[in-house]
C-alpha positions as CSV (number, residue, x, y, z in Angstrom):
1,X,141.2,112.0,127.6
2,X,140.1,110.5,124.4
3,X,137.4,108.2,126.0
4,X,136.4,111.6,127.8
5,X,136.0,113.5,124.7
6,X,133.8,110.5,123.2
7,X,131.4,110.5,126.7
8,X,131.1,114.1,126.2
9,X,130.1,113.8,122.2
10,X,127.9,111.0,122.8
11,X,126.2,113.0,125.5
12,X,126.0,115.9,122.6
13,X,124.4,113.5,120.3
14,X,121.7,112.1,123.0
15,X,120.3,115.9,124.2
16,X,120.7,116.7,120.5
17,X,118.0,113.6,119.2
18,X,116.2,114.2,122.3
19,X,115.3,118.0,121.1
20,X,115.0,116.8,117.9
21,X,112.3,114.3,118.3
22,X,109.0,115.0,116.9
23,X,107.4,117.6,119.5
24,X,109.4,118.3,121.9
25,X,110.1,122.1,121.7
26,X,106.2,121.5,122.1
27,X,105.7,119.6,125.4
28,X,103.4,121.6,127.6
29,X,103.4,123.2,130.4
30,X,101.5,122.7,133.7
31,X,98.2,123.9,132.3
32,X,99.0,122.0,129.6
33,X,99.8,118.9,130.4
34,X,96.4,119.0,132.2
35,X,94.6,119.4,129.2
36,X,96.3,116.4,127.7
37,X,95.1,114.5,131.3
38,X,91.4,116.1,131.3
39,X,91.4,115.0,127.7
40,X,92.4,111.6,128.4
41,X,90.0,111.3,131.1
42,X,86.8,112.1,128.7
43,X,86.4,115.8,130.8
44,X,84.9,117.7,128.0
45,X,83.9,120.9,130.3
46,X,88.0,121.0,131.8
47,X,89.5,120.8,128.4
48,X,87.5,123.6,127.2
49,X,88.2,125.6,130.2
50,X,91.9,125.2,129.7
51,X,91.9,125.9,126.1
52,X,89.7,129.0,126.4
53,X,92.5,130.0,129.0
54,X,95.7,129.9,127.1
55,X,96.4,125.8,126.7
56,X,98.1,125.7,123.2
57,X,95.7,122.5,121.1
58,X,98.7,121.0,120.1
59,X,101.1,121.1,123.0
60,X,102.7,117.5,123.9
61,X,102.8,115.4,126.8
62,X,106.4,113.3,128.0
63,X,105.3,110.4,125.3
64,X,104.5,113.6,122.6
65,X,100.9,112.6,122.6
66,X,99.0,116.3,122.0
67,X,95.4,116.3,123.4
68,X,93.6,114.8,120.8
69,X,95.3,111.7,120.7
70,X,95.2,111.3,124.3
71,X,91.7,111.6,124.1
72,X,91.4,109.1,120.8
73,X,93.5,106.4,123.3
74,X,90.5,106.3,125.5
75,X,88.0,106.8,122.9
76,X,87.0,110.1,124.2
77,X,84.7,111.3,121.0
78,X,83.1,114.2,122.6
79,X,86.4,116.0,123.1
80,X,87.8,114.6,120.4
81,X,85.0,116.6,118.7
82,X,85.9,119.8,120.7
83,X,89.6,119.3,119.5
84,X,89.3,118.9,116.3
85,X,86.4,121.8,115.7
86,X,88.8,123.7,117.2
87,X,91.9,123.0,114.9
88,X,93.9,120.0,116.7
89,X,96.3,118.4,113.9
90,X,94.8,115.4,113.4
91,X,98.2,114.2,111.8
92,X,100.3,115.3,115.0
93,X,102.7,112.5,115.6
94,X,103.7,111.3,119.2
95,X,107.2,109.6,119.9
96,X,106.3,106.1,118.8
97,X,104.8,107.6,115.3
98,X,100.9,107.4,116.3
99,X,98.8,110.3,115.5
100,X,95.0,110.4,116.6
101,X,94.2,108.8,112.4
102,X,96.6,106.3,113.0
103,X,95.6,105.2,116.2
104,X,91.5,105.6,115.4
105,X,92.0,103.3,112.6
106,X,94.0,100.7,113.6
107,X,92.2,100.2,117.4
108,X,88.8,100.6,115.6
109,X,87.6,104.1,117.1
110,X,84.9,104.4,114.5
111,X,83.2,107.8,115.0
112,X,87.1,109.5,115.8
113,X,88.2,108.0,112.4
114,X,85.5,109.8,110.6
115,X,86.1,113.3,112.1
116,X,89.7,112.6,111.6
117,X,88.9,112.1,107.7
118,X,86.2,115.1,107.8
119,X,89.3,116.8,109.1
120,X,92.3,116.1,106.1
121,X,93.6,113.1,108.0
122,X,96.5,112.1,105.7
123,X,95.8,108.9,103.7
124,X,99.4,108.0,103.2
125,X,100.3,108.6,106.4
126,X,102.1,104.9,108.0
127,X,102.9,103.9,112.1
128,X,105.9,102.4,113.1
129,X,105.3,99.3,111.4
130,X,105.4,100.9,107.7
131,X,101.8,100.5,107.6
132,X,98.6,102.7,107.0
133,X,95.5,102.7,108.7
134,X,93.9,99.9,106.9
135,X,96.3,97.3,107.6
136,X,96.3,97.1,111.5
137,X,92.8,97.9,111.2
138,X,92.1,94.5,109.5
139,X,94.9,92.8,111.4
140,X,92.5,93.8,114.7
141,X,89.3,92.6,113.1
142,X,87.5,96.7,113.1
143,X,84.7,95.9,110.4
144,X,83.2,99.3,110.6
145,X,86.6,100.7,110.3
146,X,87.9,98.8,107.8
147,X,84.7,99.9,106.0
148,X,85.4,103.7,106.7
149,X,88.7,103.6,105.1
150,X,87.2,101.5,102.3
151,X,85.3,104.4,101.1
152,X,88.7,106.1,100.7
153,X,91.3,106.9,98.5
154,X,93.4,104.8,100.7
155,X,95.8,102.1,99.0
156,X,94.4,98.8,99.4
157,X,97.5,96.9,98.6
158,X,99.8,98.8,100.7
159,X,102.8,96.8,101.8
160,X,104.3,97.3,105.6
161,X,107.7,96.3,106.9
162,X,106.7,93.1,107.6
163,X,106.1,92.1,104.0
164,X,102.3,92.1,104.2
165,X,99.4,93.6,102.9
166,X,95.6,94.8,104.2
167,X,94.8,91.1,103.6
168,X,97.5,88.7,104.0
169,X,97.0,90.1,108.0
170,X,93.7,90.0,108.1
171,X,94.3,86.1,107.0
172,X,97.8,85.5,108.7
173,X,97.2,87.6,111.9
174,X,93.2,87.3,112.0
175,X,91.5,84.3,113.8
176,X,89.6,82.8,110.8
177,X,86.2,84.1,113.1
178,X,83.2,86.1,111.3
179,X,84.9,89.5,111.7
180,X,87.7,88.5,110.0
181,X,86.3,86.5,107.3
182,X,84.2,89.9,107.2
183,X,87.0,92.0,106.3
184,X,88.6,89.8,103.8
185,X,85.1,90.1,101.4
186,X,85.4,94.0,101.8
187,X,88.8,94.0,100.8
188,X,88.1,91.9,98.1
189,X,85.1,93.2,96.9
190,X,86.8,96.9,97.2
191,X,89.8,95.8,94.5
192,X,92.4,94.6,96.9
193,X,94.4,92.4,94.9
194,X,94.6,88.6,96.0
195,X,97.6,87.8,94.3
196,X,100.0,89.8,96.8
197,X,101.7,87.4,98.5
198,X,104.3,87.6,101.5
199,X,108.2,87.8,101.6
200,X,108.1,83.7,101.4
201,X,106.1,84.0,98.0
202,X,103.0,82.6,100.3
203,X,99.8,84.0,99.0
204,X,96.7,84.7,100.9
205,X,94.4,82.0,99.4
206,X,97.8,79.8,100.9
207,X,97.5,81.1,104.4
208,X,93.9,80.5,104.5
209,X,94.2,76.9,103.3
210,X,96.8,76.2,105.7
211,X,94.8,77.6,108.2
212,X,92.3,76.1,106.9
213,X,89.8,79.6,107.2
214,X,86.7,77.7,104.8
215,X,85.1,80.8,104.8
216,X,88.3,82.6,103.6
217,X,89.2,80.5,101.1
218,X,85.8,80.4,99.4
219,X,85.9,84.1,99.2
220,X,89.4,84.3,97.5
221,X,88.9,81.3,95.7
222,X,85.6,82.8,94.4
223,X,87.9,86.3,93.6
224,X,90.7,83.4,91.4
225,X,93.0,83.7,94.3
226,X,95.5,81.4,93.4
């Protein structure tokens, strides 16, 4: 009996986080869900037909992704456009903590990120990782990103789960190439501190060295990294 009553509470406790998860009294139905598809698929002149016909903008798909990030997955500006003019929650968070900001910034969706912005995309806002836009953003080697967020309020010197700042991943995580070695001067030149170093005390100009990135280290050297 007791192990029943425990089966029967943990069963409770699963539908209960399942409901509760960011969403879900959301998830669309049929007409919907195709939204989210069409979206996905870059079909500007479906999306529009389904929202003109009833489709809620910010109704979820099974993985909680509303249309507009769907549509920022694939790098679908056009109906990103559409989706945001016509009030989609650029903030809206799917089940794995991505929103269509997140996403834009960190996989380098330029045009996306600036609507997003245009559109009160939340600066402070961080995925999964405990980071904000600007640190996978770097980590992935996005100048022109990283340079859209640069003109921000955003916090250069944000630190993520993992112990590491905007810079320490574009050094630890980057591959020493001209994009990378790009993003480090931005960051420096825009105030990011190069003193921050990782949970092991290492510090940026460190990694570089080790790695032996010249063209890093002549930057933060140049910025009395240490």
């Amino acid at each position: 009996m007791a192990a029943q009553r425990i089966a029967r509470a943990a069963s409770a406790a699963l539908l209960f986080l399942v409901f509760a998860m960011p969403g879900s009294a959301q998830q669309g139905n049929e007409k919907e869900r195709e939204m989210i598809a069409a979206a996905e698929r870059g079909e500007l002149v479906v999306v529009r037909g389904l929202f003109r016909e009833g489709a809620r903008i910010d109704a979820r798909d099974q993985r909680g992704r509303t249309a507009l990030l769907a549509a920022t997955h694939r790098n679908r500006v056009e109906v990103a456009r559409f989706l945001i003019q016509e009030g989609a929650d650029v903030n809206a968070k799917d089940f794995i903590q991505d929103t269509p900001f997140l996403y834009a910034g960190a996989e380098g969706r330029t045009e996306i990120l600036k609507m997003a912005l245009a559109a009160g995309a939340n600066l402070k806002d961080i995925n999964r990782y405990g980071g904000t836009a600007l640190i996978p953003a770097a980590h992935h080697g996005h100048v022109e990103a990283v340079k859209v967020l640069l003109a921000t309020e955003i916090d250069k010197d944000h630190v993520n789960n993992l112990g590491w700042t905007a810079l320490l991943e574009a050094v630890i995580l980057g591959d020493g190439g001209a994009a990378h070695t790009e993003i480090v001067r931005l960051l420096v030149a825009a105030g990011a501190s190069v003193s921050i170093a990782d949970r092991d005390g290492v510090t940026p100009l460190a990694h570089a060295r080790r790695a032996r990135y010249s063209g890093m280290v002549r930057i933060l050297s140049d910025a009395g990294a240490r």
